[in-house]
C-alpha positions in Angstrom: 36.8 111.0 162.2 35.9 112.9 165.1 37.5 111.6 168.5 35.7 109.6 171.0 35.1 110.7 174.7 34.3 108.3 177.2 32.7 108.4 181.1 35.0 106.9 183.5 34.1 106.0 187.4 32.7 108.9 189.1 31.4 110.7 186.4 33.8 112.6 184.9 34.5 113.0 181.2 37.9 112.2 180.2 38.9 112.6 176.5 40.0 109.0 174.6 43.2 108.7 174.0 43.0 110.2 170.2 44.0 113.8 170.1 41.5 116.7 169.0 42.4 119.8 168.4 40.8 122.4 171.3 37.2 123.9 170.6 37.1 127.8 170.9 34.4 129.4 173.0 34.1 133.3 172.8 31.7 135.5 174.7 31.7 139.0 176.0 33.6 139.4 179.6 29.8 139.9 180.8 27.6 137.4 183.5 25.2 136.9 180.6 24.9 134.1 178.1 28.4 132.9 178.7 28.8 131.3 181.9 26.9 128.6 181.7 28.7 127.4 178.5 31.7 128.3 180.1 30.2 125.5 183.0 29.6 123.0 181.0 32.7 122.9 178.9 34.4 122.6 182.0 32.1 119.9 183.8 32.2 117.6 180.3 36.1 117.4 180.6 36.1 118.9 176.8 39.5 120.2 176.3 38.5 124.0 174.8 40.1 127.4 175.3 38.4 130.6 176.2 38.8 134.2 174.0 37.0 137.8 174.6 35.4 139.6 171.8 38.3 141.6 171.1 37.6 144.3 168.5 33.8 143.4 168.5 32.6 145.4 164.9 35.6 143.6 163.4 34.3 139.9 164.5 30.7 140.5 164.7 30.0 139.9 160.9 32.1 136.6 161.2 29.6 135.1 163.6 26.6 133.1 162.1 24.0 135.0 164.0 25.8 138.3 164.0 26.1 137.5 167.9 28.2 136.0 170.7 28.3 133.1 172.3 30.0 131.3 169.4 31.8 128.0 169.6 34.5 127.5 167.1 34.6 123.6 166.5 37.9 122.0 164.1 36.4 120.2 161.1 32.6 121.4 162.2 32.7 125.0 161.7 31.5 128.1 163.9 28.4 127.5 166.1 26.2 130.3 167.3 23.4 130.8 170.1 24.1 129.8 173.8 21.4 126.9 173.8 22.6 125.4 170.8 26.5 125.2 171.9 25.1 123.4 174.9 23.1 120.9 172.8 26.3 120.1 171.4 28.6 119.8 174.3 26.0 117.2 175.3 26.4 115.5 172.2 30.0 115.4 172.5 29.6 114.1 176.3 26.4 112.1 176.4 26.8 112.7 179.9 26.2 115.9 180.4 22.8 115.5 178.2 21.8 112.7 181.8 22.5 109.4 182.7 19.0 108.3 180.6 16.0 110.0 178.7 14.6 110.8 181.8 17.2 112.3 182.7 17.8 113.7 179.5 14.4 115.7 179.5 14.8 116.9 183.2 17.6 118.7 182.1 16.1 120.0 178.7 13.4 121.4 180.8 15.6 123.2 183.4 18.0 124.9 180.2 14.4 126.6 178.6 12.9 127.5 181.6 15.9 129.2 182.9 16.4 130.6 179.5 12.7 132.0 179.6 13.7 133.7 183.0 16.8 134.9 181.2 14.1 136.6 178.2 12.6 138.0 180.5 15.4 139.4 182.4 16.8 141.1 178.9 13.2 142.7 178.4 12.9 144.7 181.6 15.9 144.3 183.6 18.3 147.1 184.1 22.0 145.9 182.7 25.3 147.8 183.2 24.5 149.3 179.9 20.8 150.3 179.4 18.6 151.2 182.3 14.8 152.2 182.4 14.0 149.7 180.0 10.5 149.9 180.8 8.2 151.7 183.4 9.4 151.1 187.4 5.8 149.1 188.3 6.7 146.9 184.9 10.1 145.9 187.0 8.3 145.6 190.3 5.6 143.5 189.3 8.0 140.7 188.2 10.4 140.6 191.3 7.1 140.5 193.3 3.8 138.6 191.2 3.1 135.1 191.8 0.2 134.7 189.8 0.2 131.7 188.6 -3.2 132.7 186.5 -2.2 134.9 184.3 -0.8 133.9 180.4 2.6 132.9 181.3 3.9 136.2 179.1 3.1 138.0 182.7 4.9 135.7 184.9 6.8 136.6 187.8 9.9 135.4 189.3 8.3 133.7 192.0 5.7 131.8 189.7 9.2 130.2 187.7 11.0 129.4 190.9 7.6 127.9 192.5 7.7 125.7 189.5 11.3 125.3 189.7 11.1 124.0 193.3 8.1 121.9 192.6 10.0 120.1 189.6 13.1 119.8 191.7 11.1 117.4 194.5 9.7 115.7 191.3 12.7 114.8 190.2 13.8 113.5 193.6 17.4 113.4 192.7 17.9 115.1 196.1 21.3 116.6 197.6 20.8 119.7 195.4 20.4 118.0 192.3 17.8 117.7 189.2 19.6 114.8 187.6 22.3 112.0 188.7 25.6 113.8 188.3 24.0 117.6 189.4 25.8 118.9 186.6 24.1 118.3 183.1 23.7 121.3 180.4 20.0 122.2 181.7 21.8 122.4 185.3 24.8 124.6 183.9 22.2 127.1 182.5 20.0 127.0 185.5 22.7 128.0 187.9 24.2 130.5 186.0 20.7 132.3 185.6 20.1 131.5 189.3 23.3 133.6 190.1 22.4 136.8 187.6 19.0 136.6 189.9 20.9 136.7 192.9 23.4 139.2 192.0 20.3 141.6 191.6 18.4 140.6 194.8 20.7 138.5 197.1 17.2 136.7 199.1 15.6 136.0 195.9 15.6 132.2 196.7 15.0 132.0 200.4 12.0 130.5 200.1 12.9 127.7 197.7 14.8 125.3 200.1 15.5 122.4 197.1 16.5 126.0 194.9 18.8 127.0 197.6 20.1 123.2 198.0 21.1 122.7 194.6 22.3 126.8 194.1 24.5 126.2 197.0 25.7 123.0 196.0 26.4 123.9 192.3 28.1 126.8 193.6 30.5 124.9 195.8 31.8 122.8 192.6 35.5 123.5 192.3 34.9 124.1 188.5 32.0 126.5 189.6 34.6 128.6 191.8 37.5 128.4 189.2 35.0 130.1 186.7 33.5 132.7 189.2 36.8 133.8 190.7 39.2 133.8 188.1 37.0 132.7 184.7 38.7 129.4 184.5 39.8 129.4 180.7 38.4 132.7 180.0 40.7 135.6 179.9 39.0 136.8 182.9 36.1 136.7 184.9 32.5 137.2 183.8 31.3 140.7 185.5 27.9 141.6 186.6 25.3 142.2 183.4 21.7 142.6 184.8 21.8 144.8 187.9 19.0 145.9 190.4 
């Protein structure tokens, strides 16, 4: 049977008192579609250990999707996609799906908008390994269109973090937070696209003060800093991916 997990006073996840064997998360040493899983596995109190791709055309056709992340789980088997490994740390640690089904869509929300910005990003967005993806004016139009009236396929970045910072005063949470605990799956995945945003145009959220509240915030989190600065459980740190 699988082990239990339980919330204890102040939020944190704390494994029961049954013992579980470690899950597995691998991902590229890249500022991509790791970090945020890295986040969350930290933030749910899940005891898991970190790994790099290694020889990547010798573990490539292992994975399910042909793709990393994966999430190596005993007695469950390999999981693949980014968005589905966070589905599942929330399952694990009800917490870090909210407190409530309010709570509990807010964050659902946040992970597929960001991970619409994060599309978007891989489309056009020069990386450390592929630049001139498409034509300059392509690039340009997105770090500077806020055209709300056009078929969401030709969004902006300023049209997602309008909508970003209106639904962060809808939610009301306050002191740079979407949900209750500031830290739920949807959150993890928002702030780590956030900080690919950032790491390509430093000002990008200057003139989303509830953005920059809860950027800052999230950013402050010991587990945040342990992950940025040394990777936490990761064999190193995640390095810039998408750059200007």
């Amino acid at each position: 049977p699988r082990a239990a997990w339980k919330t204890p006073v102040g939020g944190c996840v704390a494994r029961a008192s049954r013992a579980m064997a470690p899950v597995k998360f691998t991902y590229f040493p890249l500022f991509a579609k790791g970090p945020a899983c890295a986040l969350a596995l930290e933030f749910s109190g899940m005891e898991w250990e970190g790994a790099n791709q290694g020889e990547w055309p010798t573990l490539k056709p292992k994975t399910p999707w042909r793709e990393l992340p994966v999430l190596e789980v005993p007695d469950v088997g390999i999981i693949g996609h980014e968005l589905a490994i966070l589905n599942y740390i929330a399952k694990q640690v009800p917490a870090m799906g909210g407190a409530d089904d309010k709570e509990y869509v807010v964050s659902q929300q946040l992970m597929h908008e960001a991970e619409d910005i994060y599309a978007k990003l891989g489309k056009i967005q020069n990386t450390c390994m592929a630049k001139d993806k498409v034509p300059k004016e392509e690039v340009e139009a997105f770090w500077s269109s806020a055209d709300q009236t056009v078929h969401n396929r030709g969004f902006g970045i300023h049209v997602y973090l309008t909508l970003l910072e209106e639904f962060y005063a809808k939610c009301g949470a306050g002191e740079g937070k979407f949900t209750t605990s500031g830290t739920t799956i949807g959150e993890c995945k928002l702030w780590a696209t956030l900080h690919s945003l950032k790491l390509i145009q430093d000002d990008v959220l200057s003139k989303y003060p509830g953005l920059v509240a809860f950027y800052q915030r999230f950013a402050a989190e010991p587990k945040t800093q342990d992950i940025l600065k040394t990777g936490g459980k990761m064999p190193a740190p995640f390095s810039q991916y998408f750059v200007a």
